[in-house]
Biopython code that builds the backbone (N, CA, C, O; Angstrom):
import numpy as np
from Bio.PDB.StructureBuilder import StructureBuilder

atoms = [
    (1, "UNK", "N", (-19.184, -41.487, 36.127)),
    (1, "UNK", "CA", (-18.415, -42.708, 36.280)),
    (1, "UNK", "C", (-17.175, -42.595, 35.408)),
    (1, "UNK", "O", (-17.135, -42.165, 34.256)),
    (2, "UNK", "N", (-16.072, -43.096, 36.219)),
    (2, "UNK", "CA", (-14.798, -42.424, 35.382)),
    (2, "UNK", "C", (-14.051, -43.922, 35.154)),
    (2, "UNK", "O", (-13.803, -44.663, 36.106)),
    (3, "UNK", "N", (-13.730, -44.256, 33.762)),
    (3, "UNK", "CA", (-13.024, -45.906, 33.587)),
    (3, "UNK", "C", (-11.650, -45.920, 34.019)),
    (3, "UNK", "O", (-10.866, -44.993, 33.819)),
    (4, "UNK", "N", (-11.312, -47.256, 34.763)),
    (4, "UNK", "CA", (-10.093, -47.282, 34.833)),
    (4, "UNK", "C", (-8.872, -47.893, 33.581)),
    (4, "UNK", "O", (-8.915, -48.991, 33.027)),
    (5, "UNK", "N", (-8.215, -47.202, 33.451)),
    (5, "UNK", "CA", (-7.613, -46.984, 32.065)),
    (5, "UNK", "C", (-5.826, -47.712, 32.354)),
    (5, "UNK", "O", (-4.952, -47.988, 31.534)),
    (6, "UNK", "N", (-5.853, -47.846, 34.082)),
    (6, "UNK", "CA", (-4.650, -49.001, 34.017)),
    (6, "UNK", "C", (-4.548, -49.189, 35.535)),
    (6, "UNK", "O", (-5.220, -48.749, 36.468)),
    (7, "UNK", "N", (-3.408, -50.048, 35.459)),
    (7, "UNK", "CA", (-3.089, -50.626, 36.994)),
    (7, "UNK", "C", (-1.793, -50.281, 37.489)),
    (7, "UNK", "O", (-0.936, -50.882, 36.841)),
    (8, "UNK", "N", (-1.206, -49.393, 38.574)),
    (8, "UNK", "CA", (-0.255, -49.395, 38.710)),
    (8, "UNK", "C", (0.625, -50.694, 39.269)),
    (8, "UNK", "O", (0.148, -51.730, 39.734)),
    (9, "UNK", "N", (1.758, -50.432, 39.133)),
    (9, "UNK", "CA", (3.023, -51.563, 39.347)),
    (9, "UNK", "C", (2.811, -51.712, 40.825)),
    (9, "UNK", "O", (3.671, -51.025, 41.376)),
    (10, "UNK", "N", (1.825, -52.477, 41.967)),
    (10, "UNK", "CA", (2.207, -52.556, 42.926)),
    (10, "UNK", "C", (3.374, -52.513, 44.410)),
    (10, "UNK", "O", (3.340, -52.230, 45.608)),
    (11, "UNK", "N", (4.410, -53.032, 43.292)),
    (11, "UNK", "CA", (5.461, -53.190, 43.945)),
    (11, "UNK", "C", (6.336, -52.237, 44.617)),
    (11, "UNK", "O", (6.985, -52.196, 45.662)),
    (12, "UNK", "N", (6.030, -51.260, 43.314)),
    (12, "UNK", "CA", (6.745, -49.471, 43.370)),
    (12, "UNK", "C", (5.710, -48.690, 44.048)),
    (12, "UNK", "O", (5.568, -47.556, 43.590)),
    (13, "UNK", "N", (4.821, -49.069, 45.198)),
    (13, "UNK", "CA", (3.818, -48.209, 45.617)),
    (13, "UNK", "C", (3.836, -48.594, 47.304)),
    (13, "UNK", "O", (4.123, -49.585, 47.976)),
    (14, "UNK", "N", (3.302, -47.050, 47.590)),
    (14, "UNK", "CA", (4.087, -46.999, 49.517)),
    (14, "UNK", "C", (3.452, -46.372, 50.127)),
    (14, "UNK", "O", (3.869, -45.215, 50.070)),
    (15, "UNK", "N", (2.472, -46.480, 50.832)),
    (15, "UNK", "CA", (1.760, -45.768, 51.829)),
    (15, "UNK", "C", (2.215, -44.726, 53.011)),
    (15, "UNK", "O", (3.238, -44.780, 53.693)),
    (16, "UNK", "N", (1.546, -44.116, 53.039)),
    (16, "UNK", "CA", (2.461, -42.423, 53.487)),
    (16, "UNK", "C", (1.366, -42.085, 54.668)),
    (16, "UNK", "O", (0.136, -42.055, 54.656)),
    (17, "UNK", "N", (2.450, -41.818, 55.801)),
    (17, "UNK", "CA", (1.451, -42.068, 56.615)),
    (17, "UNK", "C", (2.532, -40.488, 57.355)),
    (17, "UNK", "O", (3.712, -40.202, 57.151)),
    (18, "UNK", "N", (1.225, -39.616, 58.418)),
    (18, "UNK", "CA", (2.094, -38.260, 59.259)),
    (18, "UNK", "C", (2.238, -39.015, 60.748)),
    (18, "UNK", "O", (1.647, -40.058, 61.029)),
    (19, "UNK", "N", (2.935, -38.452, 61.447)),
    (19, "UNK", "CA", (3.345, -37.071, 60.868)),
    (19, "UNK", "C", (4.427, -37.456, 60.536)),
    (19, "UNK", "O", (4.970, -38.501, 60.895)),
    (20, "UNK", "N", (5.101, -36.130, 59.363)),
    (20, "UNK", "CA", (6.659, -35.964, 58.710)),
    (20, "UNK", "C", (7.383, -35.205, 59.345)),
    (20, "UNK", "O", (7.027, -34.076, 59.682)),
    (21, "UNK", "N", (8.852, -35.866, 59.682)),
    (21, "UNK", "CA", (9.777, -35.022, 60.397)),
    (21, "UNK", "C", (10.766, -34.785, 59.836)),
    (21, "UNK", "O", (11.293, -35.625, 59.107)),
    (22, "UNK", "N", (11.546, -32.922, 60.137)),
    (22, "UNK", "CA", (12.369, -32.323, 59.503)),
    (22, "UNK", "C", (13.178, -31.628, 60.715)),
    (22, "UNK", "O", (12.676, -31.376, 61.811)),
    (23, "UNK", "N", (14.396, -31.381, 60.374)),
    (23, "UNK", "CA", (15.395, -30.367, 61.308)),
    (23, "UNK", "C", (14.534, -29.069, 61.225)),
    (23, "UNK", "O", (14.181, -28.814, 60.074)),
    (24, "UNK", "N", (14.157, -28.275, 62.086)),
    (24, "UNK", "CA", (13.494, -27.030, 62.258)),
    (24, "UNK", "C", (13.688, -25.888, 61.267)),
    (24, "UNK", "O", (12.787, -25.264, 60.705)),
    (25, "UNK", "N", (15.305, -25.669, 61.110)),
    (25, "UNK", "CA", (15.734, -24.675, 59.809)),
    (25, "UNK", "C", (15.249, -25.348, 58.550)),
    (25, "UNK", "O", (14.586, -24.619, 57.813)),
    (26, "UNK", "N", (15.516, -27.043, 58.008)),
    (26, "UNK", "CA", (15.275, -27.185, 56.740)),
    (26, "UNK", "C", (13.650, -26.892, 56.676)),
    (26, "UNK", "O", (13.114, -26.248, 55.774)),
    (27, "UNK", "N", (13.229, -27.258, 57.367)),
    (27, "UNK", "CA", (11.754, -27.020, 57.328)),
    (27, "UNK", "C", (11.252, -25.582, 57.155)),
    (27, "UNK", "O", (10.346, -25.330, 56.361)),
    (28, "UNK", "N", (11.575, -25.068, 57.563)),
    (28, "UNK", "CA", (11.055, -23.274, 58.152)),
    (28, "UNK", "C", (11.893, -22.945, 56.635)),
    (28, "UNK", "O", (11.182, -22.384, 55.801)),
    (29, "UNK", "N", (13.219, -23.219, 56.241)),
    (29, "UNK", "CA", (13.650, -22.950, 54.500)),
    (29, "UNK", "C", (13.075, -23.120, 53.308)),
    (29, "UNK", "O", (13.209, -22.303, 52.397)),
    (30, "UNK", "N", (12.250, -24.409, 53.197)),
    (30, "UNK", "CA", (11.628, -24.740, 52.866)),
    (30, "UNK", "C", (10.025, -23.752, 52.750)),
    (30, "UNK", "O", (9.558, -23.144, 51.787)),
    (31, "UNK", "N", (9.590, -23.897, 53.913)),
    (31, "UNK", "CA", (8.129, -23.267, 53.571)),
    (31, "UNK", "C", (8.737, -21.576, 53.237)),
    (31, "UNK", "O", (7.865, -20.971, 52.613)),
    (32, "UNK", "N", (9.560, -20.997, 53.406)),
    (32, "UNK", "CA", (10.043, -19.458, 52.921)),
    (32, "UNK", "C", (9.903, -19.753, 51.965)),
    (32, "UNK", "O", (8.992, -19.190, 51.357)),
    (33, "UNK", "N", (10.784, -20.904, 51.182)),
    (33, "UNK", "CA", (11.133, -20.954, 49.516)),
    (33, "UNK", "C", (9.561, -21.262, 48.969)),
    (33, "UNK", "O", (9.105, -20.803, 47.922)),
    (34, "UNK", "N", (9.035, -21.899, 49.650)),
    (34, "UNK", "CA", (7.539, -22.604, 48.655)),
    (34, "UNK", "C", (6.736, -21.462, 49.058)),
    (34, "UNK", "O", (5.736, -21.430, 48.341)),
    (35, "UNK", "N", (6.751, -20.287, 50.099)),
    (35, "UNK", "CA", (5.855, -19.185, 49.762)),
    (35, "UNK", "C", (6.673, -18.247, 48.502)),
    (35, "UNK", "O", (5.879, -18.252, 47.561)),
    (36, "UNK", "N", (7.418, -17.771, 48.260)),
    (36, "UNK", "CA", (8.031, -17.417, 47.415)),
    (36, "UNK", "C", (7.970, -18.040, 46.148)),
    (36, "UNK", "O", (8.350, -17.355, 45.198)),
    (37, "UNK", "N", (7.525, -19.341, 45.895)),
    (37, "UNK", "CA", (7.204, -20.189, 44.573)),
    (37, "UNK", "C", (5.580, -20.462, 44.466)),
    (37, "UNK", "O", (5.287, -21.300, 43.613)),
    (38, "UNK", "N", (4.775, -20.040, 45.003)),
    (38, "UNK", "CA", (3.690, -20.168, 45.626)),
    (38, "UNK", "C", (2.596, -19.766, 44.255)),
    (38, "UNK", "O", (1.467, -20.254, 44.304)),
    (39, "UNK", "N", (2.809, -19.255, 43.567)),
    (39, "UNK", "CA", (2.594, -18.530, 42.062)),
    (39, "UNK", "C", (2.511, -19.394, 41.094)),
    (39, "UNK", "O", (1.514, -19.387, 40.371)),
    (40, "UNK", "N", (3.629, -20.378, 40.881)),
    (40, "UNK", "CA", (3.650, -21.368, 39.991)),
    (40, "UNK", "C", (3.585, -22.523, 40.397)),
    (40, "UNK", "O", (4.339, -23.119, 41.166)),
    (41, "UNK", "N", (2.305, -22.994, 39.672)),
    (41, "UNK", "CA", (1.671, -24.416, 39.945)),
    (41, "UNK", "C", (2.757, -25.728, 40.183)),
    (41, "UNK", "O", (2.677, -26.579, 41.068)),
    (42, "UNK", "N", (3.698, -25.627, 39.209)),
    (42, "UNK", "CA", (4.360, -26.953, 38.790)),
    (42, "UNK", "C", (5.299, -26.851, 39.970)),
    (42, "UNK", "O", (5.727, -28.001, 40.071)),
    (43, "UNK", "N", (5.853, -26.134, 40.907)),
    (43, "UNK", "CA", (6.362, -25.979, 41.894)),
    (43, "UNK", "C", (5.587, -26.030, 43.482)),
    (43, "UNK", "O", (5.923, -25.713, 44.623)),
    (44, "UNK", "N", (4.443, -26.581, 42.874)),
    (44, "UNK", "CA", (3.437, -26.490, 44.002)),
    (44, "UNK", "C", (3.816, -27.596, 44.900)),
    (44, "UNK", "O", (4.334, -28.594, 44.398)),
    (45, "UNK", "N", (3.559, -27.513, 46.532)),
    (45, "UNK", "CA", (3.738, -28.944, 47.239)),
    (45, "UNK", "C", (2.627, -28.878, 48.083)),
    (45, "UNK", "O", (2.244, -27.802, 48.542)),
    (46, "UNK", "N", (1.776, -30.529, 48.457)),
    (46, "UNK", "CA", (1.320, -30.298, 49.056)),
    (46, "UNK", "C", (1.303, -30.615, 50.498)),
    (46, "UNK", "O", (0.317, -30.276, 51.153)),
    (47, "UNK", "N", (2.094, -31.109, 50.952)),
    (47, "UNK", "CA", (2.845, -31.587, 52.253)),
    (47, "UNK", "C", (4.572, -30.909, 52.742)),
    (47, "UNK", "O", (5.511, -30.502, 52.059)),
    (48, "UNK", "N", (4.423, -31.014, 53.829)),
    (48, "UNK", "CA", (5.831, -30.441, 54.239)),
    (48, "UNK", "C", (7.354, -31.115, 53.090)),
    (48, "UNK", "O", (8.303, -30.540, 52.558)),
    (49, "UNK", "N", (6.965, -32.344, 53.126)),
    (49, "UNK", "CA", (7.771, -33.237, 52.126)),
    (49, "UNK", "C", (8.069, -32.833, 51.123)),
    (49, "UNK", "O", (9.249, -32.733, 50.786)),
    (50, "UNK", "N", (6.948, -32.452, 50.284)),
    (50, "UNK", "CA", (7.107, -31.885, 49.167)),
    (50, "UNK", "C", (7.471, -30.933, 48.965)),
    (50, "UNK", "O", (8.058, -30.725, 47.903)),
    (51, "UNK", "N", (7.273, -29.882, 49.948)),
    (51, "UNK", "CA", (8.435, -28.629, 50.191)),
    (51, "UNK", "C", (9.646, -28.920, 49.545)),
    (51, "UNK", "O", (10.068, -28.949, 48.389)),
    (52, "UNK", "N", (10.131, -29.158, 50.867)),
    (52, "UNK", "CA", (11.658, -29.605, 51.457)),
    (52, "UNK", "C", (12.258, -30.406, 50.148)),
    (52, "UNK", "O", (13.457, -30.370, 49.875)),
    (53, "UNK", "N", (11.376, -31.069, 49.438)),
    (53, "UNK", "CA", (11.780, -31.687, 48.136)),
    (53, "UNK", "C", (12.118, -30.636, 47.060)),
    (53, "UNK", "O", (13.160, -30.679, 46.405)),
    (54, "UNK", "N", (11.148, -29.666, 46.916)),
    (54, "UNK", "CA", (11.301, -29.084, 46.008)),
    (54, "UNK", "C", (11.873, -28.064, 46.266)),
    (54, "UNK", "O", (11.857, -27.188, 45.401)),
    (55, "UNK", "N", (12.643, -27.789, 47.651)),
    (55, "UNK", "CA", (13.904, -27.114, 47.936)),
    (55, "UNK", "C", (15.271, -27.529, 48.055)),
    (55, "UNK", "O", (16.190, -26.859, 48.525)),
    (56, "UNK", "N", (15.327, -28.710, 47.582)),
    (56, "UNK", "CA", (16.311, -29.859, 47.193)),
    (56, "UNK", "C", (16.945, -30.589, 48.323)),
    (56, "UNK", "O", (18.082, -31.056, 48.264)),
    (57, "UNK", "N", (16.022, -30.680, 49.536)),
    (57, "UNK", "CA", (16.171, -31.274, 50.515)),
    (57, "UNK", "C", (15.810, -32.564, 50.235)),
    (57, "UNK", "O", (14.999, -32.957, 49.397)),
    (58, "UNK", "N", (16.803, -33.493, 51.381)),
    (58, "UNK", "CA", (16.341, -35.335, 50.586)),
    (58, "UNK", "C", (14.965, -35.455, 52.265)),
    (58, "UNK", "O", (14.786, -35.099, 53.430)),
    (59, "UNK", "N", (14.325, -36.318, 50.993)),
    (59, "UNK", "CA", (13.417, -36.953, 51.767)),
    (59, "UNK", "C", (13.248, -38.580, 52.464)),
    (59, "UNK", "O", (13.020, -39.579, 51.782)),
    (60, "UNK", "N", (13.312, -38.577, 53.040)),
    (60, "UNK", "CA", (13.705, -40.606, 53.200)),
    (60, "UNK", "C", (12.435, -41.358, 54.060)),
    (60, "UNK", "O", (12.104, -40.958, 55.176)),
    (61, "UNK", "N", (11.985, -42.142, 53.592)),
    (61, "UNK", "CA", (10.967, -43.257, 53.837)),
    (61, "UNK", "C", (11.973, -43.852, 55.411)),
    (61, "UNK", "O", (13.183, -44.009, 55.573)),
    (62, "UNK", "N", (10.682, -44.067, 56.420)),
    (62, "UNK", "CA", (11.238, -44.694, 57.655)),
    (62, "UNK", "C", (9.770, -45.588, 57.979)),
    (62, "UNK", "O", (8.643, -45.290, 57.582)),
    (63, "UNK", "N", (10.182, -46.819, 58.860)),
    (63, "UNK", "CA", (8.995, -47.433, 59.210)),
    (63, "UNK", "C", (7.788, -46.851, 59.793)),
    (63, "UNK", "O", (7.879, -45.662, 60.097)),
    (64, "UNK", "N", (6.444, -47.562, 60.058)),
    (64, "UNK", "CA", (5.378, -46.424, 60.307)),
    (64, "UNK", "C", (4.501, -47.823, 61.229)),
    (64, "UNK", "O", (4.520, -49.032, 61.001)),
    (65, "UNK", "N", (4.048, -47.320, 61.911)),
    (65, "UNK", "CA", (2.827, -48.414, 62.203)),
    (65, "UNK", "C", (1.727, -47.824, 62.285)),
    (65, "UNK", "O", (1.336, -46.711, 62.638)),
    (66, "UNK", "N", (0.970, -49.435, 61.617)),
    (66, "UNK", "CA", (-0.629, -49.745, 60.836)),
    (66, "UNK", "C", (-1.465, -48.937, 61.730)),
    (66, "UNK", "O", (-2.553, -48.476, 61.386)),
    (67, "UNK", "N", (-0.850, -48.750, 63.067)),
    (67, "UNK", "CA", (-2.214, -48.647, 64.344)),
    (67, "UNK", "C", (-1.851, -47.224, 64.549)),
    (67, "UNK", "O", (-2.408, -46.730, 65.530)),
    (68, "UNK", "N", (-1.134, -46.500, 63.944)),
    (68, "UNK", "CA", (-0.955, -44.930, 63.671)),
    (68, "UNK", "C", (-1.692, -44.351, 63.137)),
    (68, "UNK", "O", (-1.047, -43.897, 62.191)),
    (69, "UNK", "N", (-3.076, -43.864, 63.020)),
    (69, "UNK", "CA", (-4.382, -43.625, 62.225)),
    (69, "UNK", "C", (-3.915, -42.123, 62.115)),
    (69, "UNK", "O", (-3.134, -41.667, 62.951)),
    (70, "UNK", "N", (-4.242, -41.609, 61.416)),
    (70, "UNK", "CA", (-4.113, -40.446, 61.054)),
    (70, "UNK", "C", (-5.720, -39.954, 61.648)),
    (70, "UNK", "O", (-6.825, -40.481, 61.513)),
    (71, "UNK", "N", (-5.290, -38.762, 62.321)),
    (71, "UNK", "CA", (-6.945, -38.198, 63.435)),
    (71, "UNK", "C", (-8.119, -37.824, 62.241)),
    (71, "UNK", "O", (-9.314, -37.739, 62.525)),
    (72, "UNK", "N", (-7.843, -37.717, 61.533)),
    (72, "UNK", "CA", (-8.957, -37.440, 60.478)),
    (72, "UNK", "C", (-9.390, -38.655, 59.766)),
    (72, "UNK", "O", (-9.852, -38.436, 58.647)),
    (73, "UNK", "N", (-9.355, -39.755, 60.107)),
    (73, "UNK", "CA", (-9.426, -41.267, 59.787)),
    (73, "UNK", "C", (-10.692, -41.492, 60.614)),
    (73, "UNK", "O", (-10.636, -41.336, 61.834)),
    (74, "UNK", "N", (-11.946, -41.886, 59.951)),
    (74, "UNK", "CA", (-13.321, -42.438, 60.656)),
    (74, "UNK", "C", (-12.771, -44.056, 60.852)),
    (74, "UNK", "O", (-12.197, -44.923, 60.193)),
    (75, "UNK", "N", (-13.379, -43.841, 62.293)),
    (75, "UNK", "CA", (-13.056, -45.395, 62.447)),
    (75, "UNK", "C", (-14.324, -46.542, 62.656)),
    (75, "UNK", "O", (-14.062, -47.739, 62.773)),
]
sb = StructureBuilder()
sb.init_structure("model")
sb.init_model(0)
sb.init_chain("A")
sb.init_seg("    ")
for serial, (resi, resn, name, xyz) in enumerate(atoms, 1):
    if name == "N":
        sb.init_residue(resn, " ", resi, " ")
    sb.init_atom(name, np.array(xyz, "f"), 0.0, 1.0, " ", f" {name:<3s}", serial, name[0])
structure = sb.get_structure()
């Protein structure tokens, strides 16, 4: 049993829902650069997003709908 030790700021918090879309090159640049960084943890990503982020590509929040279940979602 693990205590909870705080509460995050609700307000600043955003549900992330797939799929994520990218221009074909930034994407495919991206996963080259993150196999090539693939070694060091702190450069680690674990979504396409986080790639493309940590290849200094911008990432931008767009609307999503609730009834978009992600297929690995028991219903």
């Amino acid at each position: 049993v693990e205590q909870v030790v705080a509460t995050p700021d609700r307000t600043r918090l955003r549900a992330g829902q797939t799929p994520q879309g990218f221009a074909t090159e930034t994407l495919l640049s991206a996963h080259r650069l993150g196999a090539d960084r693939a070694g060091d943890e702190a450069l680690a990503a674990s979504d396409d997003a986080g790639l493309v982020e940590a290849a200094g590509g911008s990432v931008v929040v767009v609307p999503g709908d609730p009834m978009s279940l992600k297929v690995t979602t028991p219903l």
